[in-house]
C-alpha positions as CSV (number, residue, x, y, z in Angstrom):
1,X,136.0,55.4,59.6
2,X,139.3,53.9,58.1
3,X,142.3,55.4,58.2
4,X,144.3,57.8,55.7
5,X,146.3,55.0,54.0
6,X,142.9,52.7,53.4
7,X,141.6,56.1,51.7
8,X,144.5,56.6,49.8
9,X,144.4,53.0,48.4
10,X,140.7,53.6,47.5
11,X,141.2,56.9,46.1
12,X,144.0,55.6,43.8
13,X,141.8,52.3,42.5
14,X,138.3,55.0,41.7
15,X,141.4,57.7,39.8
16,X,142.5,53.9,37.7
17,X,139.2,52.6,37.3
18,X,137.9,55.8,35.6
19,X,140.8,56.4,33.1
20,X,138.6,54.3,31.0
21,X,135.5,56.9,31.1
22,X,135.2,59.7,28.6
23,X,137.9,62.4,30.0
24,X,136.8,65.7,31.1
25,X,139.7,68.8,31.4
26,X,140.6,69.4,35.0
27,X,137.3,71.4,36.3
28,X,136.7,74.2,39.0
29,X,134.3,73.1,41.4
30,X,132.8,75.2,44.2
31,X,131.4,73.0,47.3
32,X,128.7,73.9,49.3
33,X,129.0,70.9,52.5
34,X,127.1,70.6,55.5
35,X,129.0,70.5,59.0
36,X,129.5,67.0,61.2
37,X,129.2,63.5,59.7
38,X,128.1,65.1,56.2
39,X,131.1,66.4,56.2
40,X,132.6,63.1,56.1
41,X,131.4,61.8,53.2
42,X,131.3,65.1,50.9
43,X,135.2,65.4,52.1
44,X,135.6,61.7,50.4
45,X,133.9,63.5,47.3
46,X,136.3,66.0,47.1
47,X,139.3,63.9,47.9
48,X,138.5,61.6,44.8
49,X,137.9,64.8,42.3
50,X,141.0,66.3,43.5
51,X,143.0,63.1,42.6
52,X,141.2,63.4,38.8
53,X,142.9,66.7,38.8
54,X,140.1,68.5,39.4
55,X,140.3,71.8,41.3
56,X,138.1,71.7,44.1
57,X,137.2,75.0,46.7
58,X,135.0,74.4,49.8
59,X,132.9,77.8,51.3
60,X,132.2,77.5,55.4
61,X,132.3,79.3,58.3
62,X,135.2,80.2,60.8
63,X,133.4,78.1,63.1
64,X,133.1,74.7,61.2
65,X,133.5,72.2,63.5
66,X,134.9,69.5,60.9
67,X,135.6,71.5,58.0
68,X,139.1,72.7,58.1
69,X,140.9,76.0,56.5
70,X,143.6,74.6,54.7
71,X,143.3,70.9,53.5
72,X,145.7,69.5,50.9
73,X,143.0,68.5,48.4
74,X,140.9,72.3,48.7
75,X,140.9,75.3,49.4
76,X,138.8,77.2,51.0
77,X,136.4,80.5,51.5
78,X,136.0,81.1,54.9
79,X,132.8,83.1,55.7
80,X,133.3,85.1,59.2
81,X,129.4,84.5,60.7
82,X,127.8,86.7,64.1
83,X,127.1,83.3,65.3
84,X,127.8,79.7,65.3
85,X,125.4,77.6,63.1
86,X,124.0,75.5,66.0
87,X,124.8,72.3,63.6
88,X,128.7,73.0,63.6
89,X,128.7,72.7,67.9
90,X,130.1,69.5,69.1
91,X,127.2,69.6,71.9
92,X,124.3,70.2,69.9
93,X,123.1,66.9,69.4
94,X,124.4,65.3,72.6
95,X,122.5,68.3,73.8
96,X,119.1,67.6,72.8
97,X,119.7,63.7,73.2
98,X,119.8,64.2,76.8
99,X,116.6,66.1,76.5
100,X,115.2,63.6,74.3
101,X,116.0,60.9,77.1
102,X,114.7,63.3,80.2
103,X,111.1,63.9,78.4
104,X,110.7,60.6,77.6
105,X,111.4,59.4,81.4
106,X,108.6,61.9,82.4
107,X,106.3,60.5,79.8
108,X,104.0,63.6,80.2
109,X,102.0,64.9,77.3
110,X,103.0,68.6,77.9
111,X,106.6,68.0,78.5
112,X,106.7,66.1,74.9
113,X,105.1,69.1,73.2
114,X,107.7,71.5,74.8
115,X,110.2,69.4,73.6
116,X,108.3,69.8,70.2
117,X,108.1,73.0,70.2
118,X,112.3,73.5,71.2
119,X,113.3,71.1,68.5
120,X,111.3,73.8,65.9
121,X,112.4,76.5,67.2
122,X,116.2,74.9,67.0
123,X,115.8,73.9,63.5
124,X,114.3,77.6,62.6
125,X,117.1,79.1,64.0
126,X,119.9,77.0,62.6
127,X,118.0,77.8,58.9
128,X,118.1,81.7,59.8
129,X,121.8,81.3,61.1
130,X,122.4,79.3,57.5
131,X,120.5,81.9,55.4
132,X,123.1,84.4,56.9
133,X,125.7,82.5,55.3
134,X,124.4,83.6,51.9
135,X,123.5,87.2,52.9
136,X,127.3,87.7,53.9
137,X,128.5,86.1,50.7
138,X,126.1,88.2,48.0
139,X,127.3,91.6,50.5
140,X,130.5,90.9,49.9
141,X,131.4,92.5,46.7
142,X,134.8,91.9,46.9
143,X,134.3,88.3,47.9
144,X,131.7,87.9,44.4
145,X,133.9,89.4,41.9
146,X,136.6,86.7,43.2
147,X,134.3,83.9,43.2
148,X,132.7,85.3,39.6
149,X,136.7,85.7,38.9
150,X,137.7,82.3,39.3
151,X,135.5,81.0,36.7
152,X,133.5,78.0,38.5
153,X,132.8,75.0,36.0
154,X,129.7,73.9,38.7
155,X,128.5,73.5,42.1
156,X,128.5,70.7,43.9
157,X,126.4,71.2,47.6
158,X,124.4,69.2,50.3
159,X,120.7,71.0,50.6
160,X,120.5,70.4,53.8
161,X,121.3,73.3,54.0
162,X,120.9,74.9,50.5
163,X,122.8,78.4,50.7
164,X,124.4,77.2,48.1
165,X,121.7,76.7,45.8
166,X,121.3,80.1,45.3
167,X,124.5,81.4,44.7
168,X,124.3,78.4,42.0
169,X,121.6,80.6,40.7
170,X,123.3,83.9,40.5
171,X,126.3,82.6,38.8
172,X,124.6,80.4,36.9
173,X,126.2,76.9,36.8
174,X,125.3,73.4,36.8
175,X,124.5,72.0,39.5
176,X,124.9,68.0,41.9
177,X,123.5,67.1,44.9
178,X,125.2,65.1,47.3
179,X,122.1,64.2,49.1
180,X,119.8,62.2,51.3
181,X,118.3,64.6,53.7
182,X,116.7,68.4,52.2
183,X,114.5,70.9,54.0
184,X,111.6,68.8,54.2
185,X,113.0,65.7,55.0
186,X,114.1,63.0,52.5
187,X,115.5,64.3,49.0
188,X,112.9,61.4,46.8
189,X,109.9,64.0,48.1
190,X,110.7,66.9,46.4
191,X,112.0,65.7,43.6
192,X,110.3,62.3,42.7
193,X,106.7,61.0,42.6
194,X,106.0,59.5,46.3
195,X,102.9,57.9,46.8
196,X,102.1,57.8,50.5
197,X,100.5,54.2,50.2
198,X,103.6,52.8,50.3
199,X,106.5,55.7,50.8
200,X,106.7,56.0,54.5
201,X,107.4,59.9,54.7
202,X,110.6,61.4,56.9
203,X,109.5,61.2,60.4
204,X,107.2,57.9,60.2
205,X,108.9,54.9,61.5
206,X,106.7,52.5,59.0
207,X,107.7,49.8,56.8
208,X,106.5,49.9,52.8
209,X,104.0,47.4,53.7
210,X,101.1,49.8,55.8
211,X,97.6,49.1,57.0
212,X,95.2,51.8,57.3
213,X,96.3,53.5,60.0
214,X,99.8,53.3,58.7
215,X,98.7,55.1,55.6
216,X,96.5,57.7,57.9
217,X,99.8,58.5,60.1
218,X,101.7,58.9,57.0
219,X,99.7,61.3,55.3
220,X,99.4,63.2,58.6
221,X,103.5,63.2,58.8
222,X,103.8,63.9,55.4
223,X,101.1,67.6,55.3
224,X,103.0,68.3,59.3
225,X,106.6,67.7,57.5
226,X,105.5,70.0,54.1
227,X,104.0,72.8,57.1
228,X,107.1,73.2,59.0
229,X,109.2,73.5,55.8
230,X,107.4,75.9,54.5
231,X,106.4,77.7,57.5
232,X,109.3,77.3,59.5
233,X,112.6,76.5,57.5
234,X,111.6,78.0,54.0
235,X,111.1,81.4,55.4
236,X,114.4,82.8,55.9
237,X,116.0,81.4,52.0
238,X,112.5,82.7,50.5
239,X,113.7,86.4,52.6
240,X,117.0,85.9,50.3
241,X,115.8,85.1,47.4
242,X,113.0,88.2,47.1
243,X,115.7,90.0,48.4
244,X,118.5,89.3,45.3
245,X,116.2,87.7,42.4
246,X,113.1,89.4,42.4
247,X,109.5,87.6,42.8
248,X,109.3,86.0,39.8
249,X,112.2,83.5,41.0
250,X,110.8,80.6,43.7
251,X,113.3,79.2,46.2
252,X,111.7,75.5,45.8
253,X,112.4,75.6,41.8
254,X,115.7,76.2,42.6
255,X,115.9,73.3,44.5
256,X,114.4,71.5,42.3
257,X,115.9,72.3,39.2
258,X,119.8,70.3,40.6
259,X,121.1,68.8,37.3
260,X,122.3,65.2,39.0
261,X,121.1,64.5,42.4
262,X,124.0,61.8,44.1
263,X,121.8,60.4,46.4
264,X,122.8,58.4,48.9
265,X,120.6,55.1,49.3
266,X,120.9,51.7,47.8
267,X,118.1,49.6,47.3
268,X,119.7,46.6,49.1
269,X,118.7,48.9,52.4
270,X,115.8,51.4,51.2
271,X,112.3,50.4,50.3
272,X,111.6,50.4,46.8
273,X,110.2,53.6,45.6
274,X,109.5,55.2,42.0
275,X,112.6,57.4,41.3
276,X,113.9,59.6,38.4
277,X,116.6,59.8,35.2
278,X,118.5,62.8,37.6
279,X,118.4,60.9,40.5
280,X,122.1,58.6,40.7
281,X,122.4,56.1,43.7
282,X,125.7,56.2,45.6
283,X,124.7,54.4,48.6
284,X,127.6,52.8,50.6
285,X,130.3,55.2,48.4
286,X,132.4,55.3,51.6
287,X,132.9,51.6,52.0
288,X,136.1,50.0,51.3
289,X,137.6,47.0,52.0
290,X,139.9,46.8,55.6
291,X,143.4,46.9,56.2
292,X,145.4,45.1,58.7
293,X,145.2,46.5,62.2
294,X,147.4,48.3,64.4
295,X,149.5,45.6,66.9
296,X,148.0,46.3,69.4
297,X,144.7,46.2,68.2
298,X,145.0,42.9,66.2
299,X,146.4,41.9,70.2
300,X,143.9,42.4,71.1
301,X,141.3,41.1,69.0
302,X,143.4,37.7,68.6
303,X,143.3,36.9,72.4
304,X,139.1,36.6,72.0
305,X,140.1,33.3,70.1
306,X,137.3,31.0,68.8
307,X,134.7,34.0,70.4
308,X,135.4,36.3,68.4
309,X,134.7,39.9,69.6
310,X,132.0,42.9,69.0
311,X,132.3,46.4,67.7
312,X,130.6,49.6,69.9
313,X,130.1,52.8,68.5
314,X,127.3,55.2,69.0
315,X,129.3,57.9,67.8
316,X,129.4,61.2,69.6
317,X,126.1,60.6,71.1
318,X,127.4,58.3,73.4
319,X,128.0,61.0,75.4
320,X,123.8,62.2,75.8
321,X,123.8,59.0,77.1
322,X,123.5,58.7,81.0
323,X,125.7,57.0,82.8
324,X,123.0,54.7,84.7
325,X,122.4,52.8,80.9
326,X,126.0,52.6,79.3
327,X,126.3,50.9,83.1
328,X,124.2,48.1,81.9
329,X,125.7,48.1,78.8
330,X,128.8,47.4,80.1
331,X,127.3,44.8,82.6
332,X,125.7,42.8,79.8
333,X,129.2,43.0,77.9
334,X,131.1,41.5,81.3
335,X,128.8,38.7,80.9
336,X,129.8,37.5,77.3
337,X,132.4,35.3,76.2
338,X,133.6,37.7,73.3
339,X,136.0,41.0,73.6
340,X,134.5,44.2,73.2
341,X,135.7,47.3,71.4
342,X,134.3,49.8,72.6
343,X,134.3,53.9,71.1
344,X,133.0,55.2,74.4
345,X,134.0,59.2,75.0
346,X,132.1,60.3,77.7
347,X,132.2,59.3,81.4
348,X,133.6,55.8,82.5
349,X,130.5,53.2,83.0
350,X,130.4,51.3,85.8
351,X,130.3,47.4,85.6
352,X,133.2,47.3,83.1
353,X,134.0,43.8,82.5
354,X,138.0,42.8,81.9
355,X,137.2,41.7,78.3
356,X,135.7,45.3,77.3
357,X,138.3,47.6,75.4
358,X,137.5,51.5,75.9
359,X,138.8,53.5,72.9
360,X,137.9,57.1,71.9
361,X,138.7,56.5,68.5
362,X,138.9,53.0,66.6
363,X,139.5,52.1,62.8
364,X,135.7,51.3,62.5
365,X,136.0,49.5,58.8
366,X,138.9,47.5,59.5
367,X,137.7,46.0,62.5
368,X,134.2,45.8,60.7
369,X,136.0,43.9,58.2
370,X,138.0,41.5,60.6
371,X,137.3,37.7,60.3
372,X,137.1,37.5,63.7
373,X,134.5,40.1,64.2
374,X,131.1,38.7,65.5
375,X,128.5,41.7,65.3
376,X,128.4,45.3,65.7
377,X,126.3,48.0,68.2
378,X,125.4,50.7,66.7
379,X,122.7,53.6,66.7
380,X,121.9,53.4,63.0
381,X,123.6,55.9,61.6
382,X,123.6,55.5,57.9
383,X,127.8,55.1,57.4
384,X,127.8,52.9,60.1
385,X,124.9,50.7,58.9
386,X,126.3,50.7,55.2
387,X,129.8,49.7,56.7
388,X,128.0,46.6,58.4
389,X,126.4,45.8,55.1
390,X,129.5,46.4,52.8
391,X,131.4,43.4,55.1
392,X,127.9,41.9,56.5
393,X,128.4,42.3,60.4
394,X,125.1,41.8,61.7
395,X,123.8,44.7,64.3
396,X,121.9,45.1,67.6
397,X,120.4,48.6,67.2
398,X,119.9,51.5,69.9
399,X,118.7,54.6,67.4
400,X,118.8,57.8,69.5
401,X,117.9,60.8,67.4
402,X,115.9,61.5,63.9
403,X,116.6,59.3,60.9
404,X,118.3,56.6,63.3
405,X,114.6,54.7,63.8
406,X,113.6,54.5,60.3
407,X,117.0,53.2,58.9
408,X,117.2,50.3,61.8
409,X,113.2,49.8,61.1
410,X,114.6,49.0,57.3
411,X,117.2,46.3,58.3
412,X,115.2,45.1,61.3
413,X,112.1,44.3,58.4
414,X,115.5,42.2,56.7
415,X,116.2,40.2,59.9
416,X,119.7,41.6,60.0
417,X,119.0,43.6,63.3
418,X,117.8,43.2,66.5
419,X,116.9,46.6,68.0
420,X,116.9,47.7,71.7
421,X,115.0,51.0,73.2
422,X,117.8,52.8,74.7
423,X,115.1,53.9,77.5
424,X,113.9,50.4,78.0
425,X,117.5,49.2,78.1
426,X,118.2,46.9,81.0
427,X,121.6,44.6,81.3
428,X,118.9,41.6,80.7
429,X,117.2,42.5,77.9
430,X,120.8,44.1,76.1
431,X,122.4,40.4,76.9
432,X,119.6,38.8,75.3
433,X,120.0,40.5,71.9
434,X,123.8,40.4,72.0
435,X,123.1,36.5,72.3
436,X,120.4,36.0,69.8
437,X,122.2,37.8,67.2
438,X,125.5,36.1,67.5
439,X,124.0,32.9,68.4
440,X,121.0,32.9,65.3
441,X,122.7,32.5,62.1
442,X,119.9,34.3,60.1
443,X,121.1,37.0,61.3
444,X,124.8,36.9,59.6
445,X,123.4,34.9,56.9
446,X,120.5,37.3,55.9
447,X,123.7,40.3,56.4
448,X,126.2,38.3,53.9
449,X,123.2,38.3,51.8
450,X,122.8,42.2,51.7
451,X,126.6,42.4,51.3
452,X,126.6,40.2,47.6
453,X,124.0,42.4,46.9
454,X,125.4,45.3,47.5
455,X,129.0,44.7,46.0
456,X,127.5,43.2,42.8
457,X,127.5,46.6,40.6
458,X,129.2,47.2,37.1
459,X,131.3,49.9,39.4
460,X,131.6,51.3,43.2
461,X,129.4,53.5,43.6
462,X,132.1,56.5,44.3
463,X,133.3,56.2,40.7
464,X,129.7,56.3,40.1
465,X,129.5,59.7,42.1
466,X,132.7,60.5,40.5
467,X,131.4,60.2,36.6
468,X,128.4,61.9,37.4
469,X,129.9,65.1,38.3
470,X,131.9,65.2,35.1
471,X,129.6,64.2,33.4
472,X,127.6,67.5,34.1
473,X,131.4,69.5,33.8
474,X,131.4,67.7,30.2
475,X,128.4,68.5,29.2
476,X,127.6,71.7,31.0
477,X,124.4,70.4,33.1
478,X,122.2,67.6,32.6
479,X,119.0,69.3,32.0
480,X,117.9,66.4,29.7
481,X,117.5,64.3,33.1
482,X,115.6,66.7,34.5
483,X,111.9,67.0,34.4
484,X,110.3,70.5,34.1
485,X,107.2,69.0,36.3
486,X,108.6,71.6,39.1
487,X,107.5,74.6,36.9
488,X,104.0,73.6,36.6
489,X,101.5,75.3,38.8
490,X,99.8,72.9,41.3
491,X,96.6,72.9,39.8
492,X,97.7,71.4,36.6
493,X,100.7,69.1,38.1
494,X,97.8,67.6,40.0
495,X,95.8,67.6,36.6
496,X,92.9,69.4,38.9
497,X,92.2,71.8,36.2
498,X,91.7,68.7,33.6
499,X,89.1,66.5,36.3
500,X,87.5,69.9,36.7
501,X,87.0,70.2,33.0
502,X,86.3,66.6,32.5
503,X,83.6,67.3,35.4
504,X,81.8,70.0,33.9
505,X,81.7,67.9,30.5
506,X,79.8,65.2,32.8
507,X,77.5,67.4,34.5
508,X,76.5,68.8,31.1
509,X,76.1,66.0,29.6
510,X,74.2,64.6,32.4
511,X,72.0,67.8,32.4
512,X,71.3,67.7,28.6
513,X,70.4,63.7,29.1
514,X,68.2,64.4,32.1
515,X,66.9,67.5,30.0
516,X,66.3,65.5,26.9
517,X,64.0,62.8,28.8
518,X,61.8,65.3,31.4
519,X,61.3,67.0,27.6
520,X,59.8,63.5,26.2
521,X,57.8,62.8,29.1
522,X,56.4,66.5,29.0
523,X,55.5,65.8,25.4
524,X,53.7,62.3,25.6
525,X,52.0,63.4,29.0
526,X,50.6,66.8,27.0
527,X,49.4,64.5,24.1
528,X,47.7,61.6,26.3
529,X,45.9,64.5,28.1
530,X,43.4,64.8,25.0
531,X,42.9,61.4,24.5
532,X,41.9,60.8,27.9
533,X,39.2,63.9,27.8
């Protein structure tokens, strides 16, 4: 990410630009985020309401790993928890990468479904640990008469983990998304048709264009997504919700029923997809354009001459990563002409070559939007991947964990990427994609071509984010947007009850036709009888 004074300058230009939209009176707005690089871009939320004057107060945990107590654009509720949420440990994923990596060494059927089986147990328990989040918060009475107290205009929250959803609810405010990811996987699926012919469903590395067994495996991921979110991670908010509504209230229709859902996907990088009137597209709301580097940096960068250099950064997953493969990363890297930045945190690889830079932290948008900068190796994390797109830096991919396949599948379908299987990864292989993308214009041309399609837009899409959410303080909600689909039973959101009737008309009609003629033929056999005696 860019530095403070990069934000500042974009901050100020979204507060200019939207003096021009219809003003709203400084708000209250209660934030419900989710811990780690979520927090990132909900922070940039805040930091741009705050500047419209808005008054902005973030609820977590005394353990938030990102999320600090005292900020100067919020403040905040801290919520005192018997445990860490597994999500706000600096390990956790670096954790299961390494497990990830070990299983898929071993190759053995059994070791993949105990792997399986851990990563549902991990993702019940971190739901359990979140749904404890709202039972301390509607125990606290003292805690709800100040938060009832301070007069909240609306709630702004990311359902990936959707405590905050409900206390929405009891207070009964409007409420925004900032979204990609929900219980079930990707926010369109709850809350926008999704045909499965050509939606490939959380989970299912698959372009929009599927053959038969495309489809198959995406039905199949889809029904296995909607059991484990309803068996596994619903379980503990539907507790809460019995618990302080009453049965006639349903824990999906509160999801459901968000006034605006931010969502963050442009369709320069997703597949197209039907969508709806509440759904807003902020996709790349982060970028910005680069500032000049630090001396030593631009040093640095400036001695690669005509070469140019490449970007690194897999983030903190780098360090999951074994020390036998960032070896042969670094030994395809000694073999380049180009300099190399590298963000690299965990233990020193071996084969470092003289023109590789080790850094644990980097200005990742100004150097991604330095004229000297040649591509950029990455494991597909969507900032990352929008940040290539925003200054079109073509990548060579090695996804790691969850959504990190499908998003470098949706680039590599572009020609923008070339991907690499960080367990297939040898110094040979990782040389030859360095070279083919930095040596095969399509691959720069075909990102410069994303990039004019992703900057040409009446405004960024953080004002857009930005007059959304007034927009619902304005006008209390947005429930016109909003389809009522998600109160219809099944039976008759599926229209079963209507081919049912429609079915029954057709089989009595058929049954009075077939009736009608074995009546006839009864009557002209009985009167050819006589004639015949």
């Amino acid at each position: 990410m860019g530095s403070v004074p990069g934000l500042s300058v974009l901050l100020l230009a979204v507060s200019v630009s939207l003096l021009t939209s219809p003003s709203v009176q400084a708000g209250k707005i209660l934030v419900f985020p989710v811990d780690g690089s979520h927090w990132i871009n909900m922070d940039l939320l805040i930091q741009s309401l705050h500047a419209r004057g808005h008054e902005v107060t973030v609820v977590r945990t005394a353990t938030s790993w990102y999320i600090k107590e005292k900020a100067p654009h919020y403040r905040s509720i801290t919520v005192v928890l018997p445990e860490a949420i597994s999500l706000e440990k600096q390990d956790f994923f670096v954790t299961l990468l390494v497990k990830m990596l070990a299983i898929q060494k071993q190759q053995g059927t059994l070791m993949g479904f105990s792997f399986y089986w851990e990563i549902l147990g991990a993702l019940s328990k971190i739901h359990q640990q979140a749904s404890l989040l709202g039972e301390e918060i509607f125990e606290n009475k003292t805690l709800m008469q100040s938060i009832r107290d301070t007069h909240f205009d609306m709630v702004l929250l990311d359902p990936g983990l959707p405590v905050g959803v409900l206390l929405a609810h009891e207070l009964k405010l409007p409420t925004v998304f900032n979204v990609r990811w929900i219980t079930s996987g990707d926010g369109h699926f709850l809350v926008a048709p999704s045909p499965l012919s050509y939606v490939p469903t959380s989970g299912h590395v698959a372009s929009d264009k599927m053959h038969f067994g495309q489809r198959f495996k995406n039905t199949l991921h889809y029904f296995l997504n909607m059991c484990i979110d309803r068996l596994i991670v619903c379980p503990p908010y539907d507790r809460l919700v019995d618990r302080y509504f009453g049965p006639d209230v349903n824990f999906y229709d509160l999801l459901q029923g968000a006034d605006i859902w931010l969502m963050r996907v442009d369709f320069v990088f997703e597949f197209p997809r039907p969508t709806m009137p509440n759904i807003i597209y902020i996709g790349g709301f982060q970028c910005k354009p680069f500032k000049p580097l630090s001396s030593e940096l631009e040093e640095f960068v400036q001695s690669s001459g005509e070469h140019g250099f490449i970007l690194m950064s897999l983030g903190t997953l780098v360090q999951g990563l074994p020390v036998e493969i960032t070896s042969e990363i670094a030994a395809a890297f000694a073999q380049i002409p180009q300099k190399v930045i590298w963000r690299h945190a965990g233990e020193r690889p071996n084969n470092l070559g003289n023109n590789t830079l080790l850094v644990k932290w980097m200005p990742q948008n100004d150097l991604l939007g330095h004229p000297k900068i040649k591509a950029f190796v990455a494991h597909g994390g969507a900032n990352g991947i929008y940040e290539s797109i925003y200054h079109g830096v073509p990548m060579i991919g090695i996804p790691l964990l969850f959504d990190q396949f499908e998003n470098v599948l949706r680039l590599e379908t572009r020609g923008a990427i070339k991907v690499v299987d960080a367990t297939k990864l040898t110094r040979q292989n990782f040389l030859e994609a360095i070279q083919e993308v930095i040596q095969n214009p399509s691959y720069r041309n075909t990102m410069k071509h994303l990039s004019d399609l992703h900057r040409d837009k009446p405004m960024h899409p953080l004002e857009t984010a930005v007059f959304w959410i007034e927009f619902v303080m304005r006008h209390k909600g947005a429930p016109h947007l909003r389809t009522e689909s998600y109160k219809m039973p099944k039976y008759a959101y599926y229209s079963v009850d209507v081919i049912g009737f429609l079915l029954a008309i057709l089989l009595l009609l058929t049954a009075a036709v077939v009736g009608s003629i074995r009546f006839l033929c009864c009557r002209l056999c009985r009167r050819r009888k006589p004639k015949q005696e």
